[in-house]
C-alpha positions as CSV (number, residue, x, y, z in Angstrom):
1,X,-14.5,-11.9,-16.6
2,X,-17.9,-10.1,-17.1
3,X,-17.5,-8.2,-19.8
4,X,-19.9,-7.1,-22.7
5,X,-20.6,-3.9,-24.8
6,X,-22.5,-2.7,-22.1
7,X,-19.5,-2.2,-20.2
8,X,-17.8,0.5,-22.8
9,X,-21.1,2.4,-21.7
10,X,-20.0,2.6,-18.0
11,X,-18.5,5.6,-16.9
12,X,-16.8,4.3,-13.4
13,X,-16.0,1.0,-12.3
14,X,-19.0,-0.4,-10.5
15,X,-18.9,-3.4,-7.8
16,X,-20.7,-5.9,-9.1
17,X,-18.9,-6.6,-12.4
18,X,-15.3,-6.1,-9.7
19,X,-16.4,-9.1,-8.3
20,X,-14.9,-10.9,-10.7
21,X,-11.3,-8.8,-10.6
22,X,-11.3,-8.7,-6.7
23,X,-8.7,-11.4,-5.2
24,X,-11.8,-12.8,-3.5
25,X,-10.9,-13.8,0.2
26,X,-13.0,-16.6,2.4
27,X,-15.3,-15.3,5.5
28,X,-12.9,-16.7,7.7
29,X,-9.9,-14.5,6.3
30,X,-11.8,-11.6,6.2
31,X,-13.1,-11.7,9.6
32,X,-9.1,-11.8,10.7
33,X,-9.1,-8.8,8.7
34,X,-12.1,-7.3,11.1
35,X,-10.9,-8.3,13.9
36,X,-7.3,-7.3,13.5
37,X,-8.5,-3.7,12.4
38,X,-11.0,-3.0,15.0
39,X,-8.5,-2.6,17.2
40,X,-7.6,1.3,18.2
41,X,-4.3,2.9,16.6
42,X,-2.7,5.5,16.9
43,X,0.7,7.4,16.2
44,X,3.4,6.9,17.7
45,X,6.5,8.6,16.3
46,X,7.9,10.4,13.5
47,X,11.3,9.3,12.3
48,X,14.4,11.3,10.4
49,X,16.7,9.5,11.2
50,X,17.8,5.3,12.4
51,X,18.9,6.1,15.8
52,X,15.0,7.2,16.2
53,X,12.9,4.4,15.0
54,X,11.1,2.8,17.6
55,X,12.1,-0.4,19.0
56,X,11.6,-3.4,17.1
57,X,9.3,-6.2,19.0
58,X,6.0,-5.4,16.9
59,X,5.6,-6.6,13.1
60,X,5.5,-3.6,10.6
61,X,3.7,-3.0,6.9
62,X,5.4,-0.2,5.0
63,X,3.4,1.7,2.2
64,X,5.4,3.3,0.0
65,X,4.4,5.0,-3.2
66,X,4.6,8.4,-5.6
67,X,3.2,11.6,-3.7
68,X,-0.9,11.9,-4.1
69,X,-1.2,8.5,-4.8
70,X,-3.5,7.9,-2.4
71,X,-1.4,6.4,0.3
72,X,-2.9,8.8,3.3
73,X,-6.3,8.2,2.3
74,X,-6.0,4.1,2.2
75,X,-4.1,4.0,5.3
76,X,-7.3,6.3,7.0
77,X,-9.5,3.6,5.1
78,X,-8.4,0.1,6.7
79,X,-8.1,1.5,10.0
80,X,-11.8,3.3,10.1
81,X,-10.4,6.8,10.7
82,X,-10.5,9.8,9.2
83,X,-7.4,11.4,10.1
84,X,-5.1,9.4,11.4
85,X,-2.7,10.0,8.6
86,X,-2.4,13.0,6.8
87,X,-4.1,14.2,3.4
88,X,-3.0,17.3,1.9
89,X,-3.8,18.9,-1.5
90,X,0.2,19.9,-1.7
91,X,1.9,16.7,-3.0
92,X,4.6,15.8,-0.5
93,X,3.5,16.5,2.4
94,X,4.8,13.2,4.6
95,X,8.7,14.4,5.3
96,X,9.2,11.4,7.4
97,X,8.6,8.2,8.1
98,X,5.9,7.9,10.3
99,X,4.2,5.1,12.9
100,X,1.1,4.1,13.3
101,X,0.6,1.1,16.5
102,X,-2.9,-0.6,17.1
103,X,-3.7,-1.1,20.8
104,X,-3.4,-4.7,20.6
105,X,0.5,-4.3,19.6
106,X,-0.3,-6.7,17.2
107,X,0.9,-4.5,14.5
108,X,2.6,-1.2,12.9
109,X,1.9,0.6,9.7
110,X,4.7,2.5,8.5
111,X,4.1,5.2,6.0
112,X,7.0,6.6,4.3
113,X,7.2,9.7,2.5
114,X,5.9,10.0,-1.0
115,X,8.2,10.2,-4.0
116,X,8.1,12.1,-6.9
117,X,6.6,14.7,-6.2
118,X,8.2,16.2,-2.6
119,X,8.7,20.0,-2.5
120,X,11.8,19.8,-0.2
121,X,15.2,20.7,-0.7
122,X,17.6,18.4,-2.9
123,X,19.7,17.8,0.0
124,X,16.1,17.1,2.1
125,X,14.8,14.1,-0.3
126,X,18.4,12.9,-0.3
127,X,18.4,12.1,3.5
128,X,15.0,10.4,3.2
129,X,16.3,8.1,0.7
130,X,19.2,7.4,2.7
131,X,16.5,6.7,6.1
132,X,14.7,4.2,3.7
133,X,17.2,2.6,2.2
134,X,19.0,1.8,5.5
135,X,15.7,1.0,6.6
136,X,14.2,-2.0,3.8
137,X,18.0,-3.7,4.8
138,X,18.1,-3.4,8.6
139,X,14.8,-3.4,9.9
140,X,13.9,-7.0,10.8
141,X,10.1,-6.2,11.3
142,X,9.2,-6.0,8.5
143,X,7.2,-7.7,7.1
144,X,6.3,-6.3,3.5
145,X,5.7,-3.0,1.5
146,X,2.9,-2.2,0.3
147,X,3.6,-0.2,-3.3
148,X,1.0,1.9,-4.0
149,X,0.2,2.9,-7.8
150,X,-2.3,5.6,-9.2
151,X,-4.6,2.9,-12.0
152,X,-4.8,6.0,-14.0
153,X,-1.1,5.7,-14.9
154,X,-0.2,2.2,-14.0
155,X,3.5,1.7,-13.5
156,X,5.6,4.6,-13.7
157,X,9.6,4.6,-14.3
158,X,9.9,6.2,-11.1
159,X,7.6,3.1,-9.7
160,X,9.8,1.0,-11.7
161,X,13.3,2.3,-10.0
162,X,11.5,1.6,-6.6
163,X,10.3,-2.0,-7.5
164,X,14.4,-2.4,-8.4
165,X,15.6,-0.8,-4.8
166,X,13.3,-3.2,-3.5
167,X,14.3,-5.9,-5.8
168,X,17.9,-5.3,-4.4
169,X,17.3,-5.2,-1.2
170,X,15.5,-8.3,-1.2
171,X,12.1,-6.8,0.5
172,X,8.8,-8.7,-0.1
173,X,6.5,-6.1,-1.4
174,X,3.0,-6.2,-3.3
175,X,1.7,-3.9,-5.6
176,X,-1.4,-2.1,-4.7
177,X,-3.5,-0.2,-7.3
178,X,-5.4,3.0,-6.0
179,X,-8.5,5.3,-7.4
180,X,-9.6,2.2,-9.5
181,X,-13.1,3.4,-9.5
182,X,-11.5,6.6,-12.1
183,X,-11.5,3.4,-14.4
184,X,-14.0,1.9,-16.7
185,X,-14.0,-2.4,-16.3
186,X,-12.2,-2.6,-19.7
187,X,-9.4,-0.3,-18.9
188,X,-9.3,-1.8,-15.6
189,X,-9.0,-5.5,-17.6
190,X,-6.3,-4.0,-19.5
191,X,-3.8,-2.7,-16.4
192,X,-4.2,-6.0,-14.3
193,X,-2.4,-7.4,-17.5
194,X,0.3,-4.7,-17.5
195,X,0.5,-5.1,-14.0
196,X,0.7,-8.8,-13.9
197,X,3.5,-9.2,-16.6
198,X,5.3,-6.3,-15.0
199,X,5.5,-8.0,-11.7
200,X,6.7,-11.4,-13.1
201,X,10.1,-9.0,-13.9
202,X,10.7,-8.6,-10.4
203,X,12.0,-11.1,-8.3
204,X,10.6,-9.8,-5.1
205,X,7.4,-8.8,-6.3
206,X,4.6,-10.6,-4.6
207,X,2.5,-12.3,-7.6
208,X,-1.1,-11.3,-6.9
209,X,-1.8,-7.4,-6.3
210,X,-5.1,-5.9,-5.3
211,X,-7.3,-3.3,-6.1
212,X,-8.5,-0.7,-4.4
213,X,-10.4,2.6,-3.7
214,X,-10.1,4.8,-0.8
215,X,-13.2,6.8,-1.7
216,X,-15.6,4.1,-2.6
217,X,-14.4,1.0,0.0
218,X,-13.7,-1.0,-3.0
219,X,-10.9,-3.7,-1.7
220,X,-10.9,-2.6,1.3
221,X,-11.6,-5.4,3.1
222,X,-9.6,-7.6,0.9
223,X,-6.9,-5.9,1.9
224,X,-7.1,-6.1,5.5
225,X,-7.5,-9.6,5.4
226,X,-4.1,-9.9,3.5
227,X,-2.4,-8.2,5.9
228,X,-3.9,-10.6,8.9
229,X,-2.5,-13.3,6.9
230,X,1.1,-12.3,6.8
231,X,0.7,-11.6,10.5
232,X,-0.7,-14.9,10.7
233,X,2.3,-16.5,8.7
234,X,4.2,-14.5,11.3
235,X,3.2,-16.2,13.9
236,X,3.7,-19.4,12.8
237,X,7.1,-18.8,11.7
């Protein structure tokens, strides 16, 4: 890894010494990515409940994470648009699980409320946990979570309980770290190792995690192009 004394000097993380951090993907996988994600998408439903999911026929990716971790912002990111999911300053502000469909019906994104942080009743975060929990065992479209974590703070124990609930319910998920350009290169060196023995913990962590930043476009791309691939691995299955 690029790395010199230079590098203590650098206030953010910059892209050309991420280059070599970045899960780098080929052209052609990151022109699936393109493709897949110039496609229009919109909401479709809100969900409190099973009984009001919408019906299963399209392949979903969940993202799941701790309130303001940046879950809105990346999910506006990889689909080009500004607002499609909501960012608030109030922490908590997703009280449902909610649907996002591209045109082409090649695909959901599923964005569950964040954790953490919610200011709801007791008895409110209660029946979302219930809704999610009944959703990682039943829901045979999915296809993975994507765990979102804040780099600033790496893996929490609250992350930790919901890499075991996962772990238990035997859901493929993959960590992905947010707001990596609040990091300096060495720092950001330093979590990809925490991160990477971490994961080797849980048995239904997927090995390889990416990096990411909502604000700068940094893994963006990447990340797009990993999600064609599982559709792509859906396919052939």
């Amino acid at each position: 890894m690029a790395n010199n004394e230079s590098d203590e000097k650098v206030k953010s993380v910059d892209k050309q010494n991420l280059l070599n951090l970045l899960k780098i993907k080929s052209k052609e996988e990151l022109e699936a990515g393109r493709r897949l994600f110039s496609s229009n998408v919109s909401f479709i439903a809100g969900s409190v409940k099973m009984g009001s999911l919408p019906i299963e026929g399209v392949p979903e990716i969940a993202f799941a994470g701790r309130s303001n971790v940046g879950k809105s912002s990346l999910i506006n990111s990889i689909t080009n648009r500004k607002t499609l999911a909501r960012t608030s300053q109030n922490p908590g502000r997703t009280q449902q699980i909610n649907f996002f469909e591209f045109e082409n019906k090649e695909l959901r994104l599923v964005d569950f409320p964040g954790f953490g942080y919610a200011k709801a009743s007791k008895k409110s975060i209660e029946k979302w946990t219930r809704l999610i929990h009944s959703y990682l065992r039943y829901r045979t479209a999915l296809k993975r979570v994507l765990l979102l974590i804040d780099s600033r703070r790496g893996i929490s124990p609250l992350d930790e309980e919901t890499m075991k609930v996962l772990d238990k319910s035997a859901v493929s998920y993959q960590i992905i770290l947010t707001k990596i350009d609040k990091l300096k290169i060495k720092e950001l060196e330093e979590l990809i190792v925490r991160t990477e023995t971490n994961c080797i913990k849980h048995p239904a962590a997927h090995p390889s995690f990416h990096l990411t930043s909502s604000l700068k476009g940094i893994g963006i791309q990447e990340l797009k192009a990993e999600i064609a691939s599982l559709l792509t691995s859906h396919v052939q299955n």
